[in-house]
C-alpha positions as CSV (number, residue, x, y, z in Angstrom):
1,X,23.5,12.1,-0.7
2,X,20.6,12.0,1.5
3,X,18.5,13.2,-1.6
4,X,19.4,10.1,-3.6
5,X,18.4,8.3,-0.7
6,X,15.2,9.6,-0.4
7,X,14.2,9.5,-4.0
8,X,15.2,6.0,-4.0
9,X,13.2,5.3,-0.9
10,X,10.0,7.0,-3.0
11,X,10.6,4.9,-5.6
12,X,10.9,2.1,-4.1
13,X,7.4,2.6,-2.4
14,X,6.0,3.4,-5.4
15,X,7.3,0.7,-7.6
16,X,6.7,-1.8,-4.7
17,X,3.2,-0.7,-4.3
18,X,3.0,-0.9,-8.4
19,X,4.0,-4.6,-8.7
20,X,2.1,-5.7,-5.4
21,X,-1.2,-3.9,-7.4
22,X,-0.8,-5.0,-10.6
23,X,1.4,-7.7,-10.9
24,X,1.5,-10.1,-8.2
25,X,-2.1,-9.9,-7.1
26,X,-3.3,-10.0,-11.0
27,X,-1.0,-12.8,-11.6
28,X,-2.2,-15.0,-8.4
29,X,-5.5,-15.0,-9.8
30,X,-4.8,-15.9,-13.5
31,X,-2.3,-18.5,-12.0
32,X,-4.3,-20.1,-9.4
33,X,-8.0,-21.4,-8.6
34,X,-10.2,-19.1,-6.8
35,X,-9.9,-21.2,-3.7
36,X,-6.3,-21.0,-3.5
37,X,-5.1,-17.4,-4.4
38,X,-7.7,-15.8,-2.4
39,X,-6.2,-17.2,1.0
40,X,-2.6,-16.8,-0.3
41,X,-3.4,-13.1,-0.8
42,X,-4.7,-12.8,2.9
43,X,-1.4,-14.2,4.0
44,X,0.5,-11.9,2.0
45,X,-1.3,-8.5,3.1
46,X,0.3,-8.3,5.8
47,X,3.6,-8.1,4.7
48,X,2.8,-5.7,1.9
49,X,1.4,-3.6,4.3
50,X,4.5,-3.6,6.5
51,X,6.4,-2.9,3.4
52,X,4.9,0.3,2.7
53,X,4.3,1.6,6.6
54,X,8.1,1.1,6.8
55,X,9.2,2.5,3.8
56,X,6.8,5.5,3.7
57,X,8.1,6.1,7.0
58,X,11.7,5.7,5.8
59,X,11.0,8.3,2.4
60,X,9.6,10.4,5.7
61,X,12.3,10.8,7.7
62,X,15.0,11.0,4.3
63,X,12.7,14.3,3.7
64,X,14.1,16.1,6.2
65,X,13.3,19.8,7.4
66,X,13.7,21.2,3.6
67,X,10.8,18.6,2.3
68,X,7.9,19.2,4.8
69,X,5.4,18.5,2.3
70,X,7.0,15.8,0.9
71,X,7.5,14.2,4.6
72,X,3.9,15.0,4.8
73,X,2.9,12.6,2.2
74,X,4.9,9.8,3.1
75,X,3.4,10.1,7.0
76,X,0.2,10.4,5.3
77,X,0.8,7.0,3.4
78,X,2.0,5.3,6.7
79,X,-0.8,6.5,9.0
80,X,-3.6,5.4,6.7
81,X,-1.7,2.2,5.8
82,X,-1.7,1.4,9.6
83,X,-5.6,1.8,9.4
84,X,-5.7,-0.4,6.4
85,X,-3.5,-3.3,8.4
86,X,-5.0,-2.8,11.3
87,X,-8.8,-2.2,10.9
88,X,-9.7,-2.7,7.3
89,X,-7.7,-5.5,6.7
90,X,-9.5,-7.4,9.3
91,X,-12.7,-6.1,8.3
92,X,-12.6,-7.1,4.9
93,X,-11.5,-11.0,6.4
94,X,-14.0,-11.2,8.2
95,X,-16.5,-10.1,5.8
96,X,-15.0,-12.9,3.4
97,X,-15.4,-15.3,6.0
98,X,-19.2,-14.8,6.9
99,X,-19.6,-14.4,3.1
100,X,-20.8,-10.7,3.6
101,X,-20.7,-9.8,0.0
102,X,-22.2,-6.4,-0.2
103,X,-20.1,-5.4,3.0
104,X,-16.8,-6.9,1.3
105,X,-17.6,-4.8,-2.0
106,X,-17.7,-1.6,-0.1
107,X,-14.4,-2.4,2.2
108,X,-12.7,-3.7,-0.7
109,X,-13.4,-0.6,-2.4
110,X,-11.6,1.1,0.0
111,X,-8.8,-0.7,0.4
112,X,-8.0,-0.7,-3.2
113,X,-9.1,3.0,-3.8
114,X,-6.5,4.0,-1.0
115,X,-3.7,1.8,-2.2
116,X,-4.7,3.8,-5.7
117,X,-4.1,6.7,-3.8
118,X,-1.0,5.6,-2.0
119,X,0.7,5.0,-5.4
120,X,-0.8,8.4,-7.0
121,X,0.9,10.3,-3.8
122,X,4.2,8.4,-4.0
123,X,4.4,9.1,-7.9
124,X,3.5,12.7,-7.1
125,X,6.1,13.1,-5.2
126,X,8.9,10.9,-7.7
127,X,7.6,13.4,-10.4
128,X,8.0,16.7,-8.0
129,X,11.0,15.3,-7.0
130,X,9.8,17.0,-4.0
């Protein structure tokens, strides 16, 4: 049973990650001015972040002792996530704010090349059905 639950987990994560990616931010911006999706998508970081740290670190502990590597991965989504709430997040605000634009290119960047790899990871695993 705890296998369904994990899978599940996993594919929430990656499906949550998915539509937060490619849906919802894609649509704020085709729905909205400028002026007003940008800060609605600041206020809703946050929370997509805390999504995924808590549901990585859900899929994590659902591994168990007979998924090590998949438990890996999941830990590995949470940790960097935490830098990406934490520190880039903030970075990449306050870039936007002092209208750094060559310093909010490269931390955007970042941030979307590891949510890229957050959702490549999670689909790893949902395909491995590690």
């Amino acid at each position: 049973m705890i296998d369904i639950f994990f899978m599940l987990t996993v594919a929430l994560l990656f499906g949550g990650m998915t539509l937060y990616s490619f849906g919802f931010a894609a649509f704020l911006f085709s729905a909205l001015p400028a002026n007003a999706a940008g800060p609605l998508l600041r206020k809703a970081f946050p929370h997509f972040y805390a999504f995924v740290i808590v549901t990585s670190l859900l899929a994590a502990g659902l591994a168990g002792p007979e998924r090590v590597q998949s438990a890996s991965l999941m830990l590995l989504i949470a940790l960097t996530t935490v830098f990406t709430r934490q520190l880039l997040m903030p970075a990449i605000n306050r870039a936007t704010d002092t209208q750094a634009k060559t310093l909010f290119k490269v931390l955007h960047t970042v941030s979307v090349l590891l949510t890229l790899a957050h959702i490549g990871i999670s689909g790893f695993v949902l395909v491995q059905g590690l």
